[in-house]
C-alpha positions as CSV (number, residue, x, y, z in Angstrom):
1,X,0.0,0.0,0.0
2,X,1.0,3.4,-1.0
3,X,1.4,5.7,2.1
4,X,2.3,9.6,1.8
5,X,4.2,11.3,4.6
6,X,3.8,14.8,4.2
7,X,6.8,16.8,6.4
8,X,5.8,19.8,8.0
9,X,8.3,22.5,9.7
10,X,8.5,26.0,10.5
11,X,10.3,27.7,7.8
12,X,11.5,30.4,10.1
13,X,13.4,27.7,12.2
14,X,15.0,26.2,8.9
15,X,15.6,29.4,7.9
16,X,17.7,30.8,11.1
17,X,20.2,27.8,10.6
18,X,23.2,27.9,10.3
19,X,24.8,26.9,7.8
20,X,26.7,24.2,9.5
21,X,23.4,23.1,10.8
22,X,21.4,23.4,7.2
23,X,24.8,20.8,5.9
24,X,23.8,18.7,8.6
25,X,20.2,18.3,8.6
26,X,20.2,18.1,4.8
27,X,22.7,15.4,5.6
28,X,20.3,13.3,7.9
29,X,17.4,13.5,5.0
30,X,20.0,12.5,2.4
31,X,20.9,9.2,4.6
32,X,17.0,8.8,5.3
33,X,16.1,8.8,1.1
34,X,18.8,6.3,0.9
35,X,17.7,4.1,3.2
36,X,14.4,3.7,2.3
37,X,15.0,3.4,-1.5
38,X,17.3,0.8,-0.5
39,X,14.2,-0.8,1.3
40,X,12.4,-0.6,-2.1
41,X,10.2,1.6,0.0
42,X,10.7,5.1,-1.8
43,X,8.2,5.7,-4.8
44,X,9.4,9.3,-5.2
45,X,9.7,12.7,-2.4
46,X,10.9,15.9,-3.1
47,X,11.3,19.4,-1.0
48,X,9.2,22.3,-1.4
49,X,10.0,25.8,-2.3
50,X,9.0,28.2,0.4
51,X,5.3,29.3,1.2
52,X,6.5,33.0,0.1
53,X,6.4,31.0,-3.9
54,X,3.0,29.4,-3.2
55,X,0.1,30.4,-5.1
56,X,-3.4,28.9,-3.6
57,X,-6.2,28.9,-6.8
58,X,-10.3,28.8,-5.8
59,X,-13.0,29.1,-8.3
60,X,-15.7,30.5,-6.9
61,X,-19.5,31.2,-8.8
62,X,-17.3,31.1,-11.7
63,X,-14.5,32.9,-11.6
64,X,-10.6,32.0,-10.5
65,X,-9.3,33.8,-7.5
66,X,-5.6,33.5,-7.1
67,X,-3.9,34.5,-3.6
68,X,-0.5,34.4,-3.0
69,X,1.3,32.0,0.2
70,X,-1.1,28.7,1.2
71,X,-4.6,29.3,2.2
72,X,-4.7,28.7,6.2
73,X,-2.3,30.5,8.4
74,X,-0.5,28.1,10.4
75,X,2.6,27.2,12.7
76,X,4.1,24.5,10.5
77,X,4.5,25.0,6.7
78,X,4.1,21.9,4.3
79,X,8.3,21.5,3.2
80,X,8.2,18.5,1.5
81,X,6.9,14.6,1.4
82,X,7.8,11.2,0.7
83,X,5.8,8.8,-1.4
84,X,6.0,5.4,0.1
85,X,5.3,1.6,-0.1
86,X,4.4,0.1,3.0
87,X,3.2,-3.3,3.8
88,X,0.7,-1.5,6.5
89,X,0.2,1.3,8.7
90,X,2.4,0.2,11.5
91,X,5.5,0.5,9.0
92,X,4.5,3.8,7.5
93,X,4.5,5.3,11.2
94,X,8.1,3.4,11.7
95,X,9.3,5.2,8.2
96,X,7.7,8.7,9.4
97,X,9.5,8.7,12.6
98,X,12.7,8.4,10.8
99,X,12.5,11.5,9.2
100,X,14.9,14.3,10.6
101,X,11.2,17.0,10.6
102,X,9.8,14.6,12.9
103,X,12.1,15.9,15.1
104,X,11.8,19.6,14.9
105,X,8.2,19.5,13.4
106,X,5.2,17.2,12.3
107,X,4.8,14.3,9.6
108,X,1.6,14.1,8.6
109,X,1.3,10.1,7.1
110,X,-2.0,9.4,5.4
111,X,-3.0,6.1,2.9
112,X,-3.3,7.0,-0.7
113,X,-6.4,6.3,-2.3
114,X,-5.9,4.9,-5.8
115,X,-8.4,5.5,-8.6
116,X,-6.9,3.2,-11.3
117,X,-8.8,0.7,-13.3
């Protein structure tokens, strides 16, 4: 089963890093990505760009509204996920907790719902 772990982190935290600190942590997700793929686990994961590059789109009665930065206001800022294979829940969790966010943040892990034939 396909599980995504969505990281979540305050961006003003990653941002006051130092540099030494940015090498590091960086470090820690690089060992984590390599591990799992090892696994067989990873189907794909990526970083995000900042909130400040976000652009959230509505349609409402009609018409597009664009607004610039994600739509709620919150502590943590979606940074990044992982796509996974998981034989269950249990294992996701296990996989979640390894990531370096988890840490200094949130991991959000939640089944993927698969609409293929």
């Amino acid at each position: 089963m396909q599980y995504m772990l969505l990281i979540y982190d305050e961006e003003a935290k990653l941002a006051a890093m130092t540099a030494d600190e940015s090498k590091a942590f960086m470090g820690e997700y690089a060992r984590f990505s390599a591990a799992i793929a090892a696994r067989g686990a990873l189907v794909a994961g990526d970083a995000l760009k900042p909130t400040s590059t976000a652009t959230s789109v509505r349609v409402r009665d009609g018409a597009t509204l664009l607004t610039d930065g994600p739509f709620a206001e919150t502590r943590e800022q979606l940074g990044g996920y992982y796509l996974i294979e998981a034989p269950d829940l249990d294992r996701a969790l296990e996989m979640a907790a390894q990531i370096p966010s988890a840490r200094t943040g949130t991991i959000e892990v939640r089944p993927v719902q698969v609409f293929r034939p």
